[in-house]
N, C-alpha and C positions, 0 to 999 in steps of 0.2 A: 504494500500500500504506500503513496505517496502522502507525505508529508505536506502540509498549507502552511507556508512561511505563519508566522504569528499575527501578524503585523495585517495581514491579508486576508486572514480567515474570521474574524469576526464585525463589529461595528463601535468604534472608537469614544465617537459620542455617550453612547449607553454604558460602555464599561466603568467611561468617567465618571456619569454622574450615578451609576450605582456605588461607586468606592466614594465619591460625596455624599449622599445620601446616608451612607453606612456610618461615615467619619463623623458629619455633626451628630446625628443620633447616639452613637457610643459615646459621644460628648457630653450629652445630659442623662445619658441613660447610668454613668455610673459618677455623678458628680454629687452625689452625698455622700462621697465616700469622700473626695478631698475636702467637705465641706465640713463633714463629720466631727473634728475638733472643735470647732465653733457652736455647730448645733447640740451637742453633747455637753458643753459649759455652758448653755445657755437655759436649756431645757434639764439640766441634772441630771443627765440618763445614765442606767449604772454598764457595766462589760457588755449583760448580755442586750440588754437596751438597745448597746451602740451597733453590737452585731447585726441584729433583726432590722435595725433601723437601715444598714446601708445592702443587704443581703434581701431586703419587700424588693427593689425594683430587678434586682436578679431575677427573684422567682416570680413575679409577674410577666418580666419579659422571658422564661422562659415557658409558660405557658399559655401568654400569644402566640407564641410563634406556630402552637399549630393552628391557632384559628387563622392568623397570617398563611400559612401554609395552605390550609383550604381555601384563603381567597383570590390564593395567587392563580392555581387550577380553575377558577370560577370567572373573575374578574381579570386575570392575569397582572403579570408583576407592574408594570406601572401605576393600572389605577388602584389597586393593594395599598404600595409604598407613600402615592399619594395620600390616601387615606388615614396610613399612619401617622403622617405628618401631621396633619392637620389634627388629631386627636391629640398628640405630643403639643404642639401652639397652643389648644384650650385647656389643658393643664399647666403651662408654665402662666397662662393668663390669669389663673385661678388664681395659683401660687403669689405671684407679684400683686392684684388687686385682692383679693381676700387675705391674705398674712398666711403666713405659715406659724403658728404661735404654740402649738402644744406638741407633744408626741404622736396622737393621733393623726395631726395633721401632715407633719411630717410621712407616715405612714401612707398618707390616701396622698400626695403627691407622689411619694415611690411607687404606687399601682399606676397614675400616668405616664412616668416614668419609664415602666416596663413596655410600654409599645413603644417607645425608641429602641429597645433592646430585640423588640418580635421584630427592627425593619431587616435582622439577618436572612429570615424567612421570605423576604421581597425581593432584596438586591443580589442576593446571588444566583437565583434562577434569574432574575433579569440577564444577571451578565452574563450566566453558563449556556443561556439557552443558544445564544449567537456564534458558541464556539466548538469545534467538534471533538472528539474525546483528547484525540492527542494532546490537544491544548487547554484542558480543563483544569487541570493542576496552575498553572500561570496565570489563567484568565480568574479564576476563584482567590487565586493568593491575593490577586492587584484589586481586584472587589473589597475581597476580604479583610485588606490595608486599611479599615477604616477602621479597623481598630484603634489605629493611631488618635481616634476623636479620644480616648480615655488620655491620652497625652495630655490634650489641650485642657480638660478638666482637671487633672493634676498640678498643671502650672500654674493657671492663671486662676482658676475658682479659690484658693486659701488667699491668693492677694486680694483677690477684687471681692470677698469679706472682709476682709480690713478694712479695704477704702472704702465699701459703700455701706456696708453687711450683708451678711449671709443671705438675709431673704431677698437682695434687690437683684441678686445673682440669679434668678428663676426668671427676672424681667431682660434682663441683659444678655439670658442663652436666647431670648427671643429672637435677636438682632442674627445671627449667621443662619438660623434656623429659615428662615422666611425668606434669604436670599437661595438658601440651598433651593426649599421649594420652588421657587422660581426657575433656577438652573435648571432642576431635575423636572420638571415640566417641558421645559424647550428643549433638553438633550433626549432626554432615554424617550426609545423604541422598542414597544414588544417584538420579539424574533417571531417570523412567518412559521417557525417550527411549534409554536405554543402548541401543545396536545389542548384534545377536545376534554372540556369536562368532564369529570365523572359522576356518578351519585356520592350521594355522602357515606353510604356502606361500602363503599369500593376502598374506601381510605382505610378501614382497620384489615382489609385484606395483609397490606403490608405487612400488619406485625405479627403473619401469622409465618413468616418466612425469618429461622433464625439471624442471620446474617445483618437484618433491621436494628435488632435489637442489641447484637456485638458493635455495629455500628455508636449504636445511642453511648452504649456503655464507655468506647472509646475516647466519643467526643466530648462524655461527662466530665472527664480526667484532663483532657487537654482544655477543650476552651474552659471549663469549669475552672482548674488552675488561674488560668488567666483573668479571668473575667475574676474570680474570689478573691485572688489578689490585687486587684485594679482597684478592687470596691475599697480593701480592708487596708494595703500598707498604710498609707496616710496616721490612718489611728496607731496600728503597729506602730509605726518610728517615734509615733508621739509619748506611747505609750514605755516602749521599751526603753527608748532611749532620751525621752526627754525633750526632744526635738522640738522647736515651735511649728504653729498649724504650715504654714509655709515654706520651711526647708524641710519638714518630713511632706509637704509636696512635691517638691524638686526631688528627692530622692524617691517618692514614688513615680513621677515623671521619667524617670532614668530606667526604672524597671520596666514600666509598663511601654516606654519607645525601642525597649530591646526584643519585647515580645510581639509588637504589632510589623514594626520594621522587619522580621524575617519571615512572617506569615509566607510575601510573596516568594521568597526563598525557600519555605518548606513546600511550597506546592511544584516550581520550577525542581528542586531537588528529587520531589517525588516523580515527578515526570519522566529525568534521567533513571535514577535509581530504585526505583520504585516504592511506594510508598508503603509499604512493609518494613521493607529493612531502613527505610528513615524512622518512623514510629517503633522501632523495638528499640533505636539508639534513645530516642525521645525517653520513654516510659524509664530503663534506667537512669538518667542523668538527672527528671523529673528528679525520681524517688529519694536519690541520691543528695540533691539539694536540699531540698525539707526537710528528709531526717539531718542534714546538717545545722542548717538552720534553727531545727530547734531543740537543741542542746544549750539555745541561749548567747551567744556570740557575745563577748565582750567590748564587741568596736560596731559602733556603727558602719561603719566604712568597709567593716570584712560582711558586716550582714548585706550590706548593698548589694557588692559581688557578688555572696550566694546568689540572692533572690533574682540578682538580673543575670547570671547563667539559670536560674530554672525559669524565668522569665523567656528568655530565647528557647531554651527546648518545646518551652509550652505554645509559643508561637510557632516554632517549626513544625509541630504535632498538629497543629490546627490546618496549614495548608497541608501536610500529609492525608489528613483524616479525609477531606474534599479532594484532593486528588483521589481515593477510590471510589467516593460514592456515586459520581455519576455512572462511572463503570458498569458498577451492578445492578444502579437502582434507573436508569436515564429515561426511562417512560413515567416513573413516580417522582420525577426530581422535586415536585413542588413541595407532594406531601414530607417526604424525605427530609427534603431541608429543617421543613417543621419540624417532625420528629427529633430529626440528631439536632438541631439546634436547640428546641425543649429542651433535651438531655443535658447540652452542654449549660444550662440555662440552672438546671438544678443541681450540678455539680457546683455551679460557682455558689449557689443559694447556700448548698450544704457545707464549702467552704468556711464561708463570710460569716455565717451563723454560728456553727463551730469555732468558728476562733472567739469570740465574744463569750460563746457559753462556756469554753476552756478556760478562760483570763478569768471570767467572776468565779468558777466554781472550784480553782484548783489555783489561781492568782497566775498561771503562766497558760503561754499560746501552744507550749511544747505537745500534746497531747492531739490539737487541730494540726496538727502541721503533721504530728509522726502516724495518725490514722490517714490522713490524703497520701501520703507516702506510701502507704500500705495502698491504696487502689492502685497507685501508678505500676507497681510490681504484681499485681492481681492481674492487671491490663496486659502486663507482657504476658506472662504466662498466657492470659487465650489469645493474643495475634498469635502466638506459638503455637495453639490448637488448632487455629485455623486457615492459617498460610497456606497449607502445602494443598488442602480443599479448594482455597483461593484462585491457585497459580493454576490448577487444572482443568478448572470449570471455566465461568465468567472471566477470569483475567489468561485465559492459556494465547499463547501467541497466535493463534489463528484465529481467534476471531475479535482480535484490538489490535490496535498498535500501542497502544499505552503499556508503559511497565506497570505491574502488579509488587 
C-alpha cells in the first residue's frame, strides 16, 4: 500500500481549529486546580475538600464525553463541539455574574466545567475522520496538543487571582473562549466520510467486545495521570513544599507543558514503532515515577523532575493509546472516543480525589500516588496479555499499514 504524504492527506483548517478548540477548553476545564490555593483559603476547605473540589470537573467531563460521543455520530463533530462551547460560555457567565461564594458553588461551576473536558469527545473525531489510518497517530497527537490549554491555566490563572481575584478569573477565561468559537466556526469541516447514525442501542454493542474495555482501562492510566495531575500539583507544591499559589503554578506549568508537548510525539512514535511497544515503555517509567515520588522528596526541585518525567510518559501514552484505537475501533470512532475518553476522565477523577483523601486521612499524598503506580504496572501486564492477539488479528500487516 502506498503511503499519503501527511501534509496531503487530510484538511488543515479542521485539524487546526480542533487542537484550538481542545486547547482553550482544557484551559478552563482544569483551572480550579491552579486556582485551588486561593479558593481553598478563602472558603476553609479541608484535604479532602480540596480534592473533590478540583477532581467534580474531571468527573463531569469524563462523563460527557459519552453523551458528547453520541452527538458526534448524530449531529456530527462540528455542531457537537459547537454546542459544547457555548454551554462552557453560560457557565463561566454564571460564575462571573452570580459569584462563586460557597463550596457548593464552586462544585456546580466544576459540572460546567466538565463539558470543556467532554470537547475530547468532539475534536478528535473531527480531526481523525479527515485522515487515513497510517496517519492517525500524528493527526490525533496534533489535535490532541490541546492539552497544552492546562499550561495556560497553570501560568496565568494563580497571577491573574492576585491581580483581580479568583472569581473574576471565570469572566476573563471568557475573553479567548469566544474568539476560539469564532475560529472554530469558520475553520472546521465535517469529513465527507462521517458514518451514518446509529440507534442509540447500537452504542453499548461496543462494550460487549473485550478489547473496548482494555482500551478504557488503558487510557484511564495515561490520560487519567495526566489530567489528575494537571488538576492536583498546584495544591501539591503548595502543600508539600510551601510554595506560594503562583510559583507552585509555574512548577505545575512545567509538568503539565512536558506532558501535553509530547502527546504529538507519542502518536508520531506510535506510528513508527508501534504503539504497543511505546505504551509498555510508558506504563513502567509511569509506575516508576510515582512510587518515586512518593517517598516524599526532600527538594522541591528533585520532585519537579520526577513529576515532569512521569508527566512526559503520560503524555506519550496518550498519543500511543489513539494511535491504536482507530485501528480497531474506525466504524465506532465516535462512540469510542467517548468511551476511552470517559475512562481516561475517571482515572484523572480517581487520581485528584485520592490524593486529597490521602493528605486528610493519613497527613501524606504517598499512598494516592503509590496505588496509581500500582495500575500503571497492572496496565502492563494486560498490553502483555494482549499484544500478540493484537498483532495477529486487527493490526496483522495485511490488512493496515499502521504499526501495531
Amino acid at each position: 500500500m502506498t503511503r499519503t504524504p501527511f501534509l496531503k492527506a487530510g484538511h488543515a483548517p479542521t485539524l487546526f481549529a480542533a487542537f484550538l478548540y481542545f486547547d482553550m477548553s482544557f484551559m478552563v476545564w482544569v483551572m480550579l486546580g491552579p486556582l485551588g490555593v486561593q479558593i481553598a483559603r478563602d472558603l476553609a476547605l479541608t484535604p479532602a475538600q480540596k480534592g473533590l473540589m478540583v477532581a467534580t470537573p474531571v468527573l463531569a467531563g469524563a462523563l460527557l464525553r459519552i453523551v458528547m460521543g453520541v452527538l458526534v455520530d448524530h449531529l456530527r463533530p462540528k455542531m457537537t463541539g459547537l454546542i459544547g462551547q457555548i454551554v462552557v460560555l453560560i457557565g463561566l457567565v454564571w460564575a462571573q455574574f452570580s459569584g462563586v461564594a460557597t463550596y457548593f458553588d464552586v462544585l456546580v461551576i466544576g459540572l460546567f466545567l466538565g463539558m470543556a473536558g467532554a470537547s475530547f469527545a468532539a475534536a478528535l473525531p473531527l480531526a481523525s475522520r479527515w485522515y487515513p489510518p497510517e496517519h492517525h497517530g500524528t493527526a490525533l497527537g496534533i489535535a490532541g496538543a490541546g492539552n497544552s490549554g492546562t499550561v495556560f491555566a497553570a501560568l496565568l490563572a494563580p497571577g491573574l487571582a492576585v491581580a483581580f481575584g479568583w472569581q473574576n478569573v471565570f469572566g476573563l477565561a471568557m475573553i479567548p473562549l469566544v474568539v476560539t468559537l469564532a475560529l472554530y466556526w469558520k475553520l472546521a469541516k465535517d469529513s465527507p466520510e462521517c458514518p451514518a447514525p446509529k440507534p442509540l442501542a447500537a452504542y453499548l454493542e461496543v462494550l460487549r467486545d473485550h478489547d473496548a474495555w482494555w482500551f478504557m482501562f488503558f487510557y484511564s492510566v495515561t490520560f487519567g495521570g495526566f489530567v489528575g495531575l494537571a488538576s492536583s500539583l498546584t495544591i501539591y507544591f503548595n502543600d508539600q513544599y510551601t510554595l506560594n499559589p503562583v510559583v507552585a503554578g509555574y512548577f505545575t506549568a512545567a509538568c503539565v507543558f512536558a506532558g501535553s508537548m509530547v502527546r504529538p510525539l507519542g502518536g508520531l512514535v506510535a506510528d513508527r514503532i508501534g504503539g504497543i511497544r511505546s505504551l509498555s515503555l510508558v506504563y513502567l517509567i509511569a509506575a516508576a515515577t510515582l512510587g518515586t515520588a512518593s517517598s516524599g522528596l526532600k527538594s522541591d526541585w528533585l520532585a519537579l523532575a520526577v513529576f515532569v518525567v512521569a508527566m512526559l510518559s503520560f503524555g506519550v501514552g496518550n498519543g500511543a493509546v489513539f494511535q491504536l484505537v482507530p485501528q480497531r475501533f474506525r466504524k465506532e470512532i465516535g462512540v469510542m472516543t467517548g468511551l476511552v475518553g470517559m475512562a481516561g476522565g475517571l482515572g484523572g477523577f480517581y487520581l485528584a480525589s485520592s490524593l486529597g483523601y490521602s493528605k486528610q486521612l493519613s497527613g501524606s499524598y504517598q499512598a494516592g500516588l503509590l496505588l496509581f503506580a500500582a495500575l500503571a504496572l497492572l496496565a502492563m501486564v494486560g498490553l502483555s496479555a494482549v499484544k500478540t492477539r493484537w498483532r495477529t488479528t486487527w493490526g496483522a500487516a495485511h490488512l493496515t499499514t499502521a504499526r501495531i
